[in-house]
N, C-alpha and C positions, 0 to 999 in steps of 0.2 A: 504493500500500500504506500509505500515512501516512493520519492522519487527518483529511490537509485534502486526501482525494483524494476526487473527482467522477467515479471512473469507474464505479463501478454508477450514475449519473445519465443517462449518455447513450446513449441509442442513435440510430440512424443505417442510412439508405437509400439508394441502393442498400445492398447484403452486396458485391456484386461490382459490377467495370465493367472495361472496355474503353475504355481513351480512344485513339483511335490518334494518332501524331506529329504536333503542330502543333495540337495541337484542343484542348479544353475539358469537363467535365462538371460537373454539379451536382449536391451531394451534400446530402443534408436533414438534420435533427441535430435530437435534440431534448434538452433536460433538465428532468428530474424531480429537482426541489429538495422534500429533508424538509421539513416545518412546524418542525422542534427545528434547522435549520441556524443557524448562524452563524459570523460574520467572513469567512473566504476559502477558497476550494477550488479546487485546480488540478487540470488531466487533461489528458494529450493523447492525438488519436486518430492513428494510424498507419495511412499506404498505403505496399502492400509489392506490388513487383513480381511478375511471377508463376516460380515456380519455373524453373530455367534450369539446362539439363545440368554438370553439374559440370565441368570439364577435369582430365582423366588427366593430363596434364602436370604440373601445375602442385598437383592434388588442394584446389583454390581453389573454392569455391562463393560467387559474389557476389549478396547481395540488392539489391534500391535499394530504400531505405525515406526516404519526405517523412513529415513531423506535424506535425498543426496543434494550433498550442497552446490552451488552455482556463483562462481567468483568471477567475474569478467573486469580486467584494465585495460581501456583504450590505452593509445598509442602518448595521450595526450593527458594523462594521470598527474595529477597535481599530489603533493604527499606535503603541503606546507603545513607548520603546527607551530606552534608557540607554545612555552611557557610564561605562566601570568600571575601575579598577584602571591608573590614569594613571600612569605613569611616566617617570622621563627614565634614560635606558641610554647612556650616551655621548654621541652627537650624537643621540640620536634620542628622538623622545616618541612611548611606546608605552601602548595601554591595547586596552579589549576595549569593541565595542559588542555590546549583549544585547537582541535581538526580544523582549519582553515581550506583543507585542500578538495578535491572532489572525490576520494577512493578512503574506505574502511583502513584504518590502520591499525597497526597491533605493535604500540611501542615497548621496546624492551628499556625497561629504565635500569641503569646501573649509576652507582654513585661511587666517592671515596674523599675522604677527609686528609688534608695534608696540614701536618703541622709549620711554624715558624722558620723550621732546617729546610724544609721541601719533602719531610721524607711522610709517608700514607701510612696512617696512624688506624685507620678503617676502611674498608671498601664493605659494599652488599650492593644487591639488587631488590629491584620493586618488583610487586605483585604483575602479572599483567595485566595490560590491557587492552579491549574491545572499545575503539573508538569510531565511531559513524563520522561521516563529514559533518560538517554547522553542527558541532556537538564540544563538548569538555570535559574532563573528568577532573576531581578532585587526587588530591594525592600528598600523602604523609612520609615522612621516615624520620624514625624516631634516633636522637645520636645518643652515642655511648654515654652512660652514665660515666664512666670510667677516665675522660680526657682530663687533662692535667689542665691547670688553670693556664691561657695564653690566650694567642691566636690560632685562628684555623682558615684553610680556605675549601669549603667544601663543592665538589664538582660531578654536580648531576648532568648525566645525559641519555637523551632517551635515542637510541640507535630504531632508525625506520626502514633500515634495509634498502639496499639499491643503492647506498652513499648518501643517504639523508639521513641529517642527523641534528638534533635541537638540543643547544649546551647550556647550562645556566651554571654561574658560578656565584657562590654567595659566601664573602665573607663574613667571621665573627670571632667575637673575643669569649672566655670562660675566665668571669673573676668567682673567686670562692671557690666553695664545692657545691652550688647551683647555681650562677645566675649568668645567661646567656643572653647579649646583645649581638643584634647583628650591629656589621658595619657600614656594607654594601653588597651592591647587587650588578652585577656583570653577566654580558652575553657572550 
């Protein structure tokens, strides 16, 4: 129902089939791409088991449903993202990254913390994510309780495959044994 959907593009052969246990069929598919498309369009098509007596008991009606997914990039795939609205919230640096571009992405975020010497005092990676175009996600990581009171300059990026890649650099200082200001914020 979104606009980077492909399902009035495909159709497909058989309509029905019978695969019995243990076997195989082959199913044909075709799509029909506008001449005005562009960036990314996803669809998936669904197999759905055939109707099955409901149980009185239970008044439970189970379908089984498989789908196979449908990824298409034009030639002409925008992958542009930003990070935004960087913050530090206690022990944590929080900011929002925003799909600007026209194709689904799936950024891999990895981070690391270098101290005052230059030398990475921590590194980790973020949860994934499923990001649609004109979409955002929020995003957390929480730093070591552990760093010694100074400076740090910590260096997220979220790698988007193909050689795209969104860096954000954010320094801060630790006085005491809690209390974190940042400094600045660099792309």
């Amino acid at each position: 129902t979104s606009r980077y959907s492909m399902a009035d593009w495909i159709s497909f052969s058989p309509r029905e089939i019978t695969i019995p246990a243990g076997s195989r069929t082959k199913v044909n598919y075709t799509l029909k791409v506008p001449p005005n498309a562009s960036g990314g369009y996803y669809g998936v098509l669904f197999f759905e088991g055939g109707e099955r007596k409901r149980d009185d008991r239970t008044g439970v009606n189970i379908i089984t449903r498989i789908g196979s997914l449908f990824f298409m990039e034009l030639a002409d795939k925008d992958k542009t993202s930003h990070v935004k609205n960087i913050r530090l919230n206690k022990n944590r640096i929080e900011g929002v990254l925003e799909n600007n571009g026209n194709i689904v992405i799936f950024p891999r975020g990895i981070y690391y913390i270098m101290d005052e010497e230059g030398l990475v005092v921590e590194r980790g990676e973020m949860e994934k994510i499923y990001l649609p175009p004109d979409n955002e996600a929020d995003f957390a990581i929480s730093l070591p309780d552990t760093l010694d009171p100074g400076r740090y300059d910590f260096v997220l990026t979220f790698d988007l495959k193909e050689g795209y890649n969104v860096v954000k650099e954010v320094a801060f200082s630790k006085r005491g044994h809690a209390t974190l200001e940042m400094l600045e914020v660099k792309d």
